[in-house]
N, C-alpha and C positions, 0 to 999 in steps of 0.2 A: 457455566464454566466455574471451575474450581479456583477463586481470585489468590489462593495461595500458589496451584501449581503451575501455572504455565511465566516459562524463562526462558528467556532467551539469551547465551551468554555468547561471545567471539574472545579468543584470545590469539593474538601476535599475527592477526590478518595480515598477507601481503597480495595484491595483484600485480603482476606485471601484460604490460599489450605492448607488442611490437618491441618485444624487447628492451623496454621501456619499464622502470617502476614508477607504479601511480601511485603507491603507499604500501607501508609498512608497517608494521609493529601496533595493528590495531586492534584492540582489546575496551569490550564494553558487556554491561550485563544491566538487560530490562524485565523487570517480573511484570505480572498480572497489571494490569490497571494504569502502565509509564508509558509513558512518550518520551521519546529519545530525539531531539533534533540535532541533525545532522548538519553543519554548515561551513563554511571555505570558498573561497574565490572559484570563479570558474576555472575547472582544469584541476581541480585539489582533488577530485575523486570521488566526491558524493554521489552521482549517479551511479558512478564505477561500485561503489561499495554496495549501494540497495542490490544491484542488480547481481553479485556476487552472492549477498546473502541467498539472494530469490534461487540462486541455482543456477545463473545465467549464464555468469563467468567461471571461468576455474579460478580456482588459490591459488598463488604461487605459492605463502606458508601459512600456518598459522589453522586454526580448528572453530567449527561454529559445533553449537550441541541446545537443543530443543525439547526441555521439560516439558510436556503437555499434561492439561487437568486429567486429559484421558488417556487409557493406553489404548496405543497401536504403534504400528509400525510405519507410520506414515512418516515418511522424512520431513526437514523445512521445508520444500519445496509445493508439498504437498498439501502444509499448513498454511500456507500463506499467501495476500495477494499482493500482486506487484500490480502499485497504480503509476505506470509512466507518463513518459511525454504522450505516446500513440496512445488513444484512446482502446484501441482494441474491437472496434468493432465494424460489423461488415456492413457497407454502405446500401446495396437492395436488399436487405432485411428492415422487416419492421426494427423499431425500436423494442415493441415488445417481445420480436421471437429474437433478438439479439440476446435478450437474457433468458431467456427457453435455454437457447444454444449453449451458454455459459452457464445452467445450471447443470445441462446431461452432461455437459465435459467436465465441469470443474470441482466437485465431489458431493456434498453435504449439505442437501437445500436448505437453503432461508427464509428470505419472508416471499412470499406471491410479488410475480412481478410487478403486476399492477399496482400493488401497496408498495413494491420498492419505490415505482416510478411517483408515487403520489409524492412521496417521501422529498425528492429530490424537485416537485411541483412539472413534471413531464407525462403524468399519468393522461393529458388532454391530447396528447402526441404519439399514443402507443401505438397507433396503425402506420402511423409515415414512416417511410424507408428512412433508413440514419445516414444518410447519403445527402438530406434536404434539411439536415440541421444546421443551427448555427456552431461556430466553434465553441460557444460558452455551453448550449446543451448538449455538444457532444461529449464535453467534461461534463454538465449532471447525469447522465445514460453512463458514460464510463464509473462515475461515481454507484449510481444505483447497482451496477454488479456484485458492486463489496456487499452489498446486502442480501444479494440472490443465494449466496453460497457461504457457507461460516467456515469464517476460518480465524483460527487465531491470534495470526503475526499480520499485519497492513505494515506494507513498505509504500511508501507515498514519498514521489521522486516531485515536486515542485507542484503541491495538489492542490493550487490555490490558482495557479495558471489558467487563466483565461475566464475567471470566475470573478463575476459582478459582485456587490458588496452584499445586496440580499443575498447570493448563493453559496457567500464565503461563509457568510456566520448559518444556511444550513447546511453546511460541510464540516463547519463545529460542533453542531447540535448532535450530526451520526456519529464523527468521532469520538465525542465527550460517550455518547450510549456504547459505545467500543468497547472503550477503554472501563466505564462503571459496570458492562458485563462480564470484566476478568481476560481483556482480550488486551495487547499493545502493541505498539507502535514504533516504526522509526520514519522519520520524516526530512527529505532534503530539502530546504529550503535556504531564499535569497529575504525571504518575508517574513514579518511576524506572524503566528498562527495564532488561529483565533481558540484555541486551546493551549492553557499555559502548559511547555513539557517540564517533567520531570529533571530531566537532565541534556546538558548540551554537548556534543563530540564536536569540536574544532578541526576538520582536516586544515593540514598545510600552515598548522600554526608553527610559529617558531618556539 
């Protein structure tokens, strides 16, 4: 990736749900190589915003716009992965054809599964159904996907969730290779991440 072109900027974001506004007038711009953390009380919007950016949610106002190193016409949504709360992955599948399935759908292969999974120390577990994991490996399986398939923009809604201390600092280690390969970041979090961000967006501040 080209560390000067890919940006990601929002200007005067609004969502509203149930008639309700969750936020307004949000505006932030991350290049090549930044981490953006995202933080505010529960109910301030953070998850609401990742999941906005990813495509999830409609806008009520406000505009997102996605420089990529390369051209194409691939939208954000398209660029990007959304690591939620749900792990996203299907319970009688192996582990390993979990991320088979996640590369035919999801665009632009990465590393071999099996090097993904080593990556995240679950490479001894690739044959068991992901149905007989624990909750903390079904966050490194959720995490190894970011690596099956490249994409640009990581939006990580609380990536630290459920992850022991050895698995936080290698959840550091992918991100820190992310972001030095020209790739970035926004990140919801209640926690310190083991990757210093760039810059921090406060929802719900006064």
């Amino acid at each position: 990736m080209n560390r000067a072109a890919n940006r990601l900027s929002a200007t005067d974001l609004a969502v509203s749900r149930g008639g309700r506004a969750i936020f307004a007038q949000i505006s932030f711009m991350i290049g090549a190589g930044e981490l953006l953390a995202v933080t505010g009380a529960n109910g301030a919007g953070k998850s609401t915003l990742l999941r906005a950016v990813a495509g999830l949610l409609p806008l009520a106002a406000g505009s997102l716009r996605f420089d990529a190193a390369r051209e194409s016409d691939a939208g954000i949504s398209e660029n990007a992965h959304y690591f939620g709360h749900l792990d996203g992955l299907k319970p009688a599948l192996s582990v390993r054809d979990n991320l088979a399935l996640w590369t035919r759908v999801a665009g632009e292969p990465g590393l071999p599964a099996l090097e993904a999974l080593e990556q995240v120390e679950l490479d001894h577990l690739d044959d068991l159904p992901a149905g007989y994991l624990s909750a903390g490996q079904r966050r490194r399986a959720s995490l190894a996907r970011l690596l099956v398939v490249r994409r640009p923009i990581w939006l990580l809604d609380e990536p630290t969730s459920a992850l022991d201390a050895r698995s936080e600092a290698t959840f550091g280690e992918l991100l820190a290779g992310h972001l030095a390969g020209g790739g970035l970041a926004l990140a919801a979090t209640h926690r310190p991440l083991p990757v210093a961000s760039s810059a921090t967006l406060a929802l719900g501040a006064a």
